[in-house]
N, C-alpha and C positions, 0 to 999 in steps of 0.2 A: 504494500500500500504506500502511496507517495507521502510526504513527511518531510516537514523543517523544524529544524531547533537549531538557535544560537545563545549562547553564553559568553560571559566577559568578568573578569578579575583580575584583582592584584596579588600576589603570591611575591614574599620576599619582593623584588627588584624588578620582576618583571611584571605583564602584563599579559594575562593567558585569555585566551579565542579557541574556544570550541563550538566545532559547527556539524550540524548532523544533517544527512537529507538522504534521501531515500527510494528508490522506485520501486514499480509492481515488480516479483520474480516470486517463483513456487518456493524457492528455496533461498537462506539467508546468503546472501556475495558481499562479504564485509571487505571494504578497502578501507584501512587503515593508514594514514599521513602521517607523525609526529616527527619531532626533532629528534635526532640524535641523541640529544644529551637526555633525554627520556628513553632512549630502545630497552635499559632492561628494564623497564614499566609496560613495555608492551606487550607482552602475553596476557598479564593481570587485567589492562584494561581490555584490550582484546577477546576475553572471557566474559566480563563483565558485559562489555556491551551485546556478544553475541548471545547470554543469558534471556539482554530484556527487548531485543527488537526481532531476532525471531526467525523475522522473514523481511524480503524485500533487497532488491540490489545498494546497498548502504554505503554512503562515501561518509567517512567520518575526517574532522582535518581539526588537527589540534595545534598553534602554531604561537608565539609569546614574542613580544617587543621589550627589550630592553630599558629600562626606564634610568640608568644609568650607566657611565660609558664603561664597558665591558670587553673585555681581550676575548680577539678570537684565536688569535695566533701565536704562540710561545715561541721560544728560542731555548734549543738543548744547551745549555751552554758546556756542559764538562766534555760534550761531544766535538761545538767549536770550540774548546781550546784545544783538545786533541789533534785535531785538522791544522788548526793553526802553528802549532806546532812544528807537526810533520812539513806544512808547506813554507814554514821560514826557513826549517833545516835545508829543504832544499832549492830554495832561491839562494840562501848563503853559500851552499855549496856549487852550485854554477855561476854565483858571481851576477843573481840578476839583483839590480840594486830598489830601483821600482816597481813595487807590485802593490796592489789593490788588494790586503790582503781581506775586507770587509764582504768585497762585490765577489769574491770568488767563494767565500768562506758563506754566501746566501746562498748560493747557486750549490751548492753540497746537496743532495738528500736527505732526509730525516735530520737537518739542522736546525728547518723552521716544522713547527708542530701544532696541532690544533687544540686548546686551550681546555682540559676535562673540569668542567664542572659536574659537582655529585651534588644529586637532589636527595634531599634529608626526607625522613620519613613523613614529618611534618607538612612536609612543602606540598609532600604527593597527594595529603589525606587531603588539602585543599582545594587542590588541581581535579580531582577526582568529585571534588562535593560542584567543582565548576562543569566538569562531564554530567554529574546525574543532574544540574540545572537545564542543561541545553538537551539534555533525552527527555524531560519531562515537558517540557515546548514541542519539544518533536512528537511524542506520544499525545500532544495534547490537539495539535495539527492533524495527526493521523486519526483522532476519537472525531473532530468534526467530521473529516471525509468520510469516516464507517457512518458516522448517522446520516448524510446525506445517500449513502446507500443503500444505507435500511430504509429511507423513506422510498425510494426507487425501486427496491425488491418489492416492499410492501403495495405500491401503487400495478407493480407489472401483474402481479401474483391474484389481486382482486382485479384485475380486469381480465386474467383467463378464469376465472370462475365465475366473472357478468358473463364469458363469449359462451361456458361451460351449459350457465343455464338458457343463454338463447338458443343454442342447439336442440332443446327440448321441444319448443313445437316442431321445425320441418321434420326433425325424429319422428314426430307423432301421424303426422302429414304423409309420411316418406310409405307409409304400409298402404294406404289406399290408391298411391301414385303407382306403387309397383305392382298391387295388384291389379288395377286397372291396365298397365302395359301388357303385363302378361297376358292376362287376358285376349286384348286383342291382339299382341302377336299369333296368338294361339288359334284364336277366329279365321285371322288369316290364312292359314294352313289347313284347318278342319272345321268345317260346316257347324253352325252355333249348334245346330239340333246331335252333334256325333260327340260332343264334349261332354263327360264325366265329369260335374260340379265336385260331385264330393271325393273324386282323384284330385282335381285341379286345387281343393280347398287344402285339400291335406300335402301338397307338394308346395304351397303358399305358405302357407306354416313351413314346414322344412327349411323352404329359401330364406324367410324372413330369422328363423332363428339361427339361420348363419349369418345375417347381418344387426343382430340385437348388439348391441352398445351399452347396453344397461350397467352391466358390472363396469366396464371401464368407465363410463359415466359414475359412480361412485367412487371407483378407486381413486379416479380422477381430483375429485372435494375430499376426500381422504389424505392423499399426500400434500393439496395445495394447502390441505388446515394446517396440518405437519411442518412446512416450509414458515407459515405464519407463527407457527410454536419456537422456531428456530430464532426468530426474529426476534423474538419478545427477551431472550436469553443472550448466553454468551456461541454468540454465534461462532463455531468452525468450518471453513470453507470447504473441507472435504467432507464432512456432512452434507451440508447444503448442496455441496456439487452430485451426492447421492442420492438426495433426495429430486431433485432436477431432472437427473436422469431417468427416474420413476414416472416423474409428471411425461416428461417427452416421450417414455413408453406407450402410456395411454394414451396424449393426443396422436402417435403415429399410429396405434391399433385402431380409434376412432376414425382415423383418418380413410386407412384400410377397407373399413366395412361400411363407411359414408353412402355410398354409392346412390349421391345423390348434390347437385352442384351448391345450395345454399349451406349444405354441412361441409362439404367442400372448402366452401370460402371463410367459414366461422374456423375451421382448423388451420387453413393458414394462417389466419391473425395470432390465433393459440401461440404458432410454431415463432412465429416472428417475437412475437413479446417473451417465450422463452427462452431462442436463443440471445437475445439483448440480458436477461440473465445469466445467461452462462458467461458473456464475454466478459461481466463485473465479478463472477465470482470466486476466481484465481485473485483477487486485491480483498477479499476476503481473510485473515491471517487464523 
């Protein structure tokens, strides 16, 4: 589910920025940023975060401004005098009288170094109380967008079961339509006076109760209530993605035994309003 959170404090010296944000994925993809001078904190937080958000593709960026002037860069020095050393011995020894011994003694490897600063336990419980500020922003981002989708399940889910009961008259309609066809395709072929009423009565039944809907027509308000129980709760999207499935069962069984164009068209709306369900309900967590 998509998600922002930002946070800001002072900690010692510096000035720490964490920023959380997030997109739809089935499964948690945590990128985690931090400085350097934080990496052996990052399993712990690392942990922590993938505990409370779960899911969703996550870029997390925790970054700190200096509030006072601060070395980045150190100088070994027992290393250059060492060097220095060795390269006067041998400028004296070849007799070079001028040398730079400053410009050449930079340019050495591991003479200049980068400046470790260690964060105290202290500093981190701080920096840490600044992460769960900017997740509960985030978390709080991500509860508005769940309830705007629970308003949007709720509104799809009762318009397949207004489409569910308009189905009910041409249902009722559809047994006098087919039997009337029948019929006279049947005239057609054999002389009204050679037809067997009470054959043709009982093979009309037959036909019809292989196109009865009845039961998927309940199972139908059965799973939709179910869906709407889900809603009321602490909703999980692989539930709900089961329960969906259910419903799309029966509207494609109804659909199946329709055989008839205004149930026809009241199952497409069905099919259309459920899949617009289904494309919300991976951002479900």
């Amino acid at each position: 589910m998509t998600g922002f959170g930002k946070a800001e404090g002072i900690v010692a010296t510096r000035k720490i920025t964490v920023e959380i944000r997030s997109l739809n994925s089935k499964q948690l993809d945590l990128n985690l940023r931090i400085p350097s001078i934080f990496r052996e904190k990052e399993l712990e937080m690392r942990s922590w975060l993938s505990d409370n958000i779960q899911r969703g593709k996550a870029d997390v960026l925790l970054y700190y401004e200096s509030l006072e002037a601060e070395k980045r860069m150190g100088i070994n020095k027992p290393l250059m005098e060492s060097y220095y050393y060795d390269l006067k011995e041998i400028a004296d020894k070849v007799g070079i009288d001028k040398v730079d011994y400053l410009n050449a003694l930079m340019r050495i490897p591991d003479v200049m170094r980068p400046e470790t600063h260690e964060v105290h336990e202290d500093e981190w419980k701080s920096i840490m109380q600044i992460v769960g500020e900017a997740y509960q922003r985030f978390d709080a981002y991500r509860k508005t967008e769940g309830e705007k989708l629970r308003k949007e399940f709720a509104q799809r889910i009762d318009h397949i079961r207004q489409l569910r009961n308009e189905i009910l008259e041409p249902m009722k309609s559809r047994v006098t339509r087919v039997r009337e066809k029948l019929l006279t395709n049947l005239e057609e072929m054999i002389p009204p006076d050679k037809v067997d009423l009470n054959r043709f009565e009982q093979e009309i039944i037959y036909y019809l109760e292989r196109l009865d809907i009845s039961e998927e027509h309940q199972r139908l308000d059965v799973n939709c209530h179910h869906f709407f129980e889900e809603l009321k709760g602490e909703s999980q999207g692989k539930k709900m993605g089961f329960i969906s499935q259910e419903i799309g069962r029966e509207i494609n069984t109804i659909g199946s035994k329709a055989n008839d164009a205004e149930m026809q068209r009241i199952v497409v709306q069905m099919k259309d309003e459920l899949e617009k369900i289904k494309e919300q309900i991976n951002n479900v967590l």
